[in-house]
Every structure is written in C-alpha cells, then in structure tokens.
N, C-alpha and C positions, 0 to 999 in steps of 0.2 A: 359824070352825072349829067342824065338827061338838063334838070332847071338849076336854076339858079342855088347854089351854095352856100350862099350870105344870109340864107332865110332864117331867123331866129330858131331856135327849138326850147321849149320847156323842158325843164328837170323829167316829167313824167314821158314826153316826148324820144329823151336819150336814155329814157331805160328801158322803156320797150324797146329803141332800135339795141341798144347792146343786149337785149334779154335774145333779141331773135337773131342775129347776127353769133350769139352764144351759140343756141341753140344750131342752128345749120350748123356750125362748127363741127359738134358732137355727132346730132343725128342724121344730116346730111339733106334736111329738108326742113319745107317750112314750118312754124307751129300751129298747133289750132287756136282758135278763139280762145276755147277754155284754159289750155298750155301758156298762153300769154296772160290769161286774166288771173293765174292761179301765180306764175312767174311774177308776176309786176303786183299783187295781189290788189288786184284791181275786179271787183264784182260783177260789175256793167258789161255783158258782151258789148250792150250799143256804145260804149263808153271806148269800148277796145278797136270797133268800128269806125267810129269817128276818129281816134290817135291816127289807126291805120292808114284814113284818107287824110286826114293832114299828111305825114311820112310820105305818101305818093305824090301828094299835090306839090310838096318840097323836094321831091326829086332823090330821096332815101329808097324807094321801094319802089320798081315798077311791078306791073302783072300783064298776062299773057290772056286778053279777051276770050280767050278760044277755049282756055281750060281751066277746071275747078281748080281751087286751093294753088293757084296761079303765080301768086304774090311772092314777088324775091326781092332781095337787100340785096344793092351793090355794096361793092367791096370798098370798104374804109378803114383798111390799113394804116392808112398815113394822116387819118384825121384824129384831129385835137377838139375836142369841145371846148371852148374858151368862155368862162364867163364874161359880159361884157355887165360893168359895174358904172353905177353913177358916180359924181362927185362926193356923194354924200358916202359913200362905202368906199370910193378910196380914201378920203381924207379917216375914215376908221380903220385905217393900216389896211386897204385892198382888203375888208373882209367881204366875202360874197355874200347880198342878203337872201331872203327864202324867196324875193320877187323877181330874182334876178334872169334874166333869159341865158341861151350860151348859144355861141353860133360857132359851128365845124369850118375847122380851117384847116388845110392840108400841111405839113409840117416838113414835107420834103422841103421847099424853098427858103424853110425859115431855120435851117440847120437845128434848133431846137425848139422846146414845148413855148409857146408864150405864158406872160404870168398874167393877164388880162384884155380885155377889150373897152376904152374907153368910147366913148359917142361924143364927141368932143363939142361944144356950146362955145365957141367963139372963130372968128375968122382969125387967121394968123398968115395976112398976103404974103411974107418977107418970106417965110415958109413953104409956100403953097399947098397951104392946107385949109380948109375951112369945114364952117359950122354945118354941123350934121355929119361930116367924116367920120368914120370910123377905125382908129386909132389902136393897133395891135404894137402891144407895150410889152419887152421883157424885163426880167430882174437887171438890174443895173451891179455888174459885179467892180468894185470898187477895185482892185487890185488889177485889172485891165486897163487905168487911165481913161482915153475916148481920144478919138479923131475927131478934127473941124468939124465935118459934117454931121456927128452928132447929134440927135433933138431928144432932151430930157422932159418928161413927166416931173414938174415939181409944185410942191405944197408950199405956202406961206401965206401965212393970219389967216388960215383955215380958206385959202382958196387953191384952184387947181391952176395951173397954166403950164404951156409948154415951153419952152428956151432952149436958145443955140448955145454952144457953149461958149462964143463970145459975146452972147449976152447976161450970162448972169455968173456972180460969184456964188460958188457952192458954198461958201458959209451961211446967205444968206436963205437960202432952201433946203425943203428936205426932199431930196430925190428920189421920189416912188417910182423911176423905172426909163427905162429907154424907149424910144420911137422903135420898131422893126420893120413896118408898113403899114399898109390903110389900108380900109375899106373904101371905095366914093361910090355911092349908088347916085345912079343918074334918072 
C-alpha cells in the first residue's frame, strides 16, 4: 500500500471497501456510484464520494488521472479489520461498541486473526511500551501455559493494565488476552 496502514477506518468505511473489493471479484471491475450506493444502501452519491476519497487518502484505493471510472482497490488478502476498543468495552468482556473505529492489519506476521486493538493510556518503561501505543492483543488460550516473555492484558477492580508474567499472580486477575504487537505512531 501506497500510505500509511494504521489509519483508522469506520464500520461504513470497511464496507464499501469489502462491497467493491466483492464486487471486482465477480465482475472483474470497478463499481459505479449507484452500484456502491445501492450495495452499502447508502443514498448519497456525494456521501459515497466523500467514503471514496477518504479510502484513497488512506491508501485502500488508488486511480489512474488519465482515465474515467479509474479507481481500484489493492489487494487485501491478508488483512484483518481489528476493532480497536476502549477500556471501558473491554472491561464489558471485549464487546465492540457502535463508536468503535477498526484498523487493517495484515495477518501474515501474526500467524492468526487478533481478537482486538487496545490504545493503551499508561507508560509501562520496564516493558517498553508507552501511552498512546497501540497494543494488538490475542485470546489468551489457557491450555498453552506462556513463556517469560509473555505480556498479558489483564482486569482488576474494574481497571485495565498490562503485566509480565512475573509480575503478577493469575489468581489475582482476569486475563483478557495476550500482548502480539504494537502499533507506535511517531
């Protein structure tokens, strides 16, 4: 992808990109305004306009100056939409809310799907992680144990923090999920 990948996308955002990314599948080109607006049933050309230059400005869709109906979707195969959730939506079991944004992360380096995106609000030096990082979290399958290096997502008295695993006894937490990697926008 031409820009930057990390850039959020709206719910209505990744379904026009999957409606037209559908679409060339099938009919082997791009769709029209109305094709999209009637897909996504969205009424607004200017409405479907605007989605379209966000999707380009994010680096989803380039177009070709020179010709009409121009506009293509690179290929995203290997990407995961990841919601990325507040504090306040995972302490309610990781449920995603209706505000929530998702940002495309490629899933070839992460062997599987992640189960979330935190934004993490504290500095953790000992870690080297910090506030504002963006904290790509999987299920934590309990029947796997963990290695040293390890960092857990975990809840207690209704707060979020992360921990190494010798720092904290799992009785005293409830484990919402594993560290996989980050995000750091600089």
């Amino acid at each position: 992808m031409k820009k930057n990948n990390t850039k959020e996308l709206s719910l209505k955002e990744i379904e026009i990109l999957e409606f037209i990314t559908e679409h060339m599948n099938v009919k082997g080109y791009f769709p029209s305004i109305s094709d999209i607006s009637e897909g996504v049933s969205l009424s607004s050309g200017s409405g479907i306009h605007r989605y379209l230059g966000l999707l380009e400005e994010k680096g989803f869709l380039h177009r070709d100056n020179s010709k009409n109906r121009s506009l293509k979707a690179y290929d995203h195969a290997d990407i995961y939409f990841v919601p990325v959730l507040s504090k306040k939506d995972i302490i309610k079991n990781n449920k995603v809310s209706d505000r929530s944004n998702y940002i495309p992360v490629s899933i070839k380096n992460l062997g599987s799907k992640p189960l979330f995106i935190y934004k993490n609000d504290l500095n953790y030096e000992k870690l080297n992680i910090f506030k504002n990082d963006l904290l790509i979290i999987k299920e934590y399958d309990k029947s796997y144990g963990f290695e040293l290096s390890d960092i857990f997502l975990v809840e207690s008295s209704q707060d979020i923090f992360l921990k190494s695993v010798e720092e904290f006894n799992k009785k005293d937490y409830n484990i919402k999920g594993i560290l996989t990697g980050l995000i750091r926008k600089f």
